[in-house]
Each structure stands twice: as structure tokens, then as C-alpha cells.
C-alpha positions in Angstrom: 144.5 51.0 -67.8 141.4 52.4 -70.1 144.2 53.9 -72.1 145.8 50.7 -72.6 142.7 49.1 -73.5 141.5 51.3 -76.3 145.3 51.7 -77.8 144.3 47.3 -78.0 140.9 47.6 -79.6 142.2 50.4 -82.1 145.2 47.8 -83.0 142.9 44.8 -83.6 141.8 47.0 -86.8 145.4 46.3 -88.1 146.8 43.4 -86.6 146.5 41.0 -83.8 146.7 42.4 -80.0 147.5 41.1 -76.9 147.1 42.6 -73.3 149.7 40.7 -71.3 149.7 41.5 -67.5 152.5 40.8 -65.3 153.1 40.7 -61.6 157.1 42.2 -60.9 158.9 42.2 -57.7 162.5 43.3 -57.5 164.9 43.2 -54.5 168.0 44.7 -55.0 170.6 46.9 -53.1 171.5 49.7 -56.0 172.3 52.6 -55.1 171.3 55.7 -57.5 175.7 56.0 -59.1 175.1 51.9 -59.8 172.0 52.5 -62.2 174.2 53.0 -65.0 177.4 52.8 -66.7 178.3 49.5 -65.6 179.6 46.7 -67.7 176.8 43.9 -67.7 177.4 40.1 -69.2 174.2 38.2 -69.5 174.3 34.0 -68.9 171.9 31.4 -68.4 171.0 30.8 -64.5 170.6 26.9 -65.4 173.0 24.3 -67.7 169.4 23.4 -69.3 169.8 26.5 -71.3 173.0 27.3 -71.7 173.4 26.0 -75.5 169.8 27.1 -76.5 169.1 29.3 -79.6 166.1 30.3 -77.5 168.5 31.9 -74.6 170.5 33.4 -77.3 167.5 35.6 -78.6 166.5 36.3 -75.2 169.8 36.9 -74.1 169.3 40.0 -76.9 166.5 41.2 -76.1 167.9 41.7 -72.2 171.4 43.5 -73.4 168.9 46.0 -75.6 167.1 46.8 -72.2 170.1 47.0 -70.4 171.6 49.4 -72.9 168.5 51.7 -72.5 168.9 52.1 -69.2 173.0 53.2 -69.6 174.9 50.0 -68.9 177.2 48.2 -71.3 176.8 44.7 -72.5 179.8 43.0 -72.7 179.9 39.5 -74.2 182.9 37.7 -71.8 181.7 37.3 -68.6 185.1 38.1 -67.0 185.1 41.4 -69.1 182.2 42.5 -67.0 181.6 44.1 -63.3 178.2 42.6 -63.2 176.7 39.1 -64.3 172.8 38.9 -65.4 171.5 35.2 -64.4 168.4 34.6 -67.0 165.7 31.7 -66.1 161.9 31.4 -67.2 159.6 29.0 -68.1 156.2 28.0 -68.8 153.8 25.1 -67.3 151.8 22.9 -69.3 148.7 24.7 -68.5 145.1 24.3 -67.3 141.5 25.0 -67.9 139.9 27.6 -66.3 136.1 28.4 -66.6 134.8 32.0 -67.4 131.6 33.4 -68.2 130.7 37.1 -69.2 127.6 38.9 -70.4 127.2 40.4 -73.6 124.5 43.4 -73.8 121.8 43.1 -77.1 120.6 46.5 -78.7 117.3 47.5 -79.7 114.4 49.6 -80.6 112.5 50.5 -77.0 110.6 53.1 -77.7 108.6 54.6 -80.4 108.0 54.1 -83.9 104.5 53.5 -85.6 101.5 52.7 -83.5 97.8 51.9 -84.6 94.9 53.5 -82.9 91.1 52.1 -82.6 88.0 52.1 -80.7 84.6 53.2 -80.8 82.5 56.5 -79.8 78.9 57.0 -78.5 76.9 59.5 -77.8 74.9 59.1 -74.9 72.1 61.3 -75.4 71.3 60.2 -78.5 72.4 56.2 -78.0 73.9 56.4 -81.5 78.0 55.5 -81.7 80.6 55.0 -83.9 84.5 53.4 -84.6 87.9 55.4 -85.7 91.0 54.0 -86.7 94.1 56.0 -87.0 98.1 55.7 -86.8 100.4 57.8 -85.1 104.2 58.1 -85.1 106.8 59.3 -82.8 110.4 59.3 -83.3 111.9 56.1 -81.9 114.6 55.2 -79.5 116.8 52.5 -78.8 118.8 51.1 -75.6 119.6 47.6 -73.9 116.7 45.0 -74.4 118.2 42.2 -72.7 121.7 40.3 -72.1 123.2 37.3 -73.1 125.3 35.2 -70.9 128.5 33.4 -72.6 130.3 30.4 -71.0 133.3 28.5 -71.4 136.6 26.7 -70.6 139.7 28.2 -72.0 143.4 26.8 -71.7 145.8 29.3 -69.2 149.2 29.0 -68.9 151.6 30.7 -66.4 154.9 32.2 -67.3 158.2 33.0 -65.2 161.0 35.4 -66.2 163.3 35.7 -63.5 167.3 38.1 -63.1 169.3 38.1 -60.7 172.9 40.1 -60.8 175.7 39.4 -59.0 179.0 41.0 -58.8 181.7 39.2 -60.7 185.0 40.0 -58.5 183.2 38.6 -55.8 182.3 35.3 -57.5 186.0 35.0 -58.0 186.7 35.1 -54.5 184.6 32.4 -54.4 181.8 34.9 -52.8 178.2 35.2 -53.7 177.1 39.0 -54.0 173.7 39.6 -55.5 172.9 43.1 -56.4 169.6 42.2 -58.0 166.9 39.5 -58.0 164.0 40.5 -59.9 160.9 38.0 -61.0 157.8 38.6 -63.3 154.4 36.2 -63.4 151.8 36.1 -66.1 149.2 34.3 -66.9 147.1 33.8 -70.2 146.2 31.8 -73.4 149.2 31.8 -75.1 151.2 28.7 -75.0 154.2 29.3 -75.9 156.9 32.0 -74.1 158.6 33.2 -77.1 155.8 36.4 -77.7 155.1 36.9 -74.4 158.8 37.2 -73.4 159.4 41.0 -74.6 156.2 42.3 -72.8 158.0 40.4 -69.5 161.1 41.9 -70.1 159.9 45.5 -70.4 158.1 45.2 -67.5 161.3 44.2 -65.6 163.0 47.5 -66.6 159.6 49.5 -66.5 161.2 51.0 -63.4 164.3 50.3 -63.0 165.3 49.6 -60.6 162.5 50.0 -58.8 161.5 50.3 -55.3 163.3 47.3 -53.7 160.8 44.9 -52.1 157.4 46.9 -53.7 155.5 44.4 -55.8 153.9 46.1 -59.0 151.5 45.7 -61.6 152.0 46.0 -65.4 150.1 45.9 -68.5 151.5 45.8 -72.0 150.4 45.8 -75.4 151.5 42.7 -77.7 151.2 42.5 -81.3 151.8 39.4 -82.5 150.1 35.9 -83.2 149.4 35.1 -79.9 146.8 36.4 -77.7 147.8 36.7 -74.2 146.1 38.2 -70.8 
């Protein structure tokens, strides 16, 4: 997680970055000779989407995932043994206070100083004043904190796959292989640059351990920020 987080602050010296965290849960029933070489079609899990240009990209980025991890894409769903559903969205948001605490820096030690005072000799009653400076190297550390408040605008975002087998939809049968979903949550309104983060974290570990919810952080560049 540290890692991740300095990779992000190096990056915002060339380019926007965004730390997009997802929640994944994935229940499925593959067994280790079904995590590759199949032939995969991907379609839209809704009518909503089915004509959109912005399923069609996604739809893209999925099949390169898919070939990654050894399966083939195929285009015509009844060319392939398996059928990826795709749905996601994204709310209208809401606000959601924050505060945090920002550390000031300063001299705390050291530096110049000015000496005076007087002397007297109390055997002869007579006295007299000195004046003098003195300098010690000085050093520096946390001289207070300042607290920062606000309301900023969060919205929450759904990708969700399931996979079903294809003969058995033509028998009229429903036979899901896979159902995997992934939450986030952040400042960025729009799903389009948030969408490959979500997507790698699907196939982060794929399959996965069926049932085990998991956490995972990516790093975005792109216009957007995210959390």
C-alpha cells in the first residue's frame, strides 16, 4: 500500500494520478483446466446498453483481459463456449465531509540570542552591566498544525460479470460459471477513467478464491482524480 502511494506522488511530477480502490467479490465454480483456453464472447447484461459506443470500448477493454489470462475472444456469441454478461454504473453522487491536519515547520531551537544583566561586588558595593550575544546552531521540527475542512462530491461505481455457459442457454438452461462484482467510491464523476482500474482489479486474481472478498488499489493516470 506505501508502495502504491509513493509510485502516486512520484507520478503527480509528470502527470495527473489517481488512487482508485475497489472492493471485489467473485463466486464462481472453475476449476484450474477451465482458467484458460476457452472461447469467451462478451455482451451487455441489460438492453439499455446493448447499442452503446460506451459498451463497445468496454467490451475491449474486457476481451484484452480476457486474452491475458489465455482465453479467446470470439465476436459471435454462438461461436463461443462461454458468454461474459457486462453491467456497471454510477450514482449521482453525494457530499461527504472530511477534515485532516496539515503539520507547519519551523525553527525550534537555536539561533542567535542576546545576553544582559548586571554584576556587583559585594565587598566593595560597587557593580556593573554586560551585554553580549551568543549563537548556537539551530534546529527545526513541527511548531504547530493546521486543521483543513470541507465537503467534497463522492460517487460510487459498479462493474459487475457474470459467465454463463452457452450450450446450456440453448437448452433453455441457466449455467453460471462466474459472477464477479467490484465497488469504488471517489471524486470522479464520470465511469469512463475509472473503468480500467475496475476491470484490472477483476482479473487481479483470477479467478480468485470463490466467495473471499478482497481489496485492491490501483494507480490511474488520467484527468480524473479518484479514491
Amino acid at each position: 500500500m506505501l508502495r502504491v502511494a509513493l509510485l502516486c506522488v512520484t507520478g503527480l511530477l509528470l502527470s495527473a494520478c489517481a488512487m482508485v480502490g475497489s472492493n471485489v467479490t467473485a463466486f464462481h465454480r472453475l476449476t484450474p483446466e477451465m482458467t484458460s483456453g476457452k472461447t469467451v464472447a462478451i455482451e451487455p447484461g441489460t438492453n439499455a446498453i446493448k447499442d452503446s459506443l460506451e459498451f463497445a470500448e468496454y467490451r475491449t477493454q474486457l476481451a484484452e483481459r480476457f486474452v491475458k489470462q489465455g482465453y479467446v475472444v470470439v465476436d459471435q456469441p454462438e461461436q463461443a463456449e462461454w458468454i461474459a454478461f457486462l453491467r456497471y454504473g454510477i450514482d449521482d453522487g453525494k457530499d461527504v465531509p472530511y477534515s485532516y491536519t496539515t503539520p507547519q515547520y519551523g525553527q525550534i531551537g537555536g539561533g542567535t540570542t542576546y545576553q544582559s544583566g548586571t554584576v556587583s561586588n559585594y565587598r566593595t558595593g560597587s557593580y556593573g552591566s554586560y551585554s553580549g550575544t551568543s549563537y548556537t546552531a539551530p534546529t527545526y521540527g513541527v511548531t504547530g498544525y493546521t486543521t483543513n475542512s470541507g465537503v467534497r462530491r463522492e460517487y460510487s461505481r459498479s462493474v459487475n460479470m457474470d459467465i454463463l455457459d452457452r450450450a446450456a442457454l440453448e437448452r433453455g438452461q441457466t449455467v453460471k460459471l462466474y459472477e464477479g462484482k467490484v465497488v469504488s467510491s471517489g471524486s470522479c464523476a464520470s465511469l469512463a477513467p475509472i473503468f480500467p482500474a475496475m476491470a484490472d482489479a477483476l482479473f487481479e486474481q483470477w479467478p480468485g478464491e470463490s466467495g473471499k472478498a478482497r481489496r485492491s488499489e490501483k494507480i490511474l493516470s488520467g484527468q480524473c482524480g479518484a479514491r
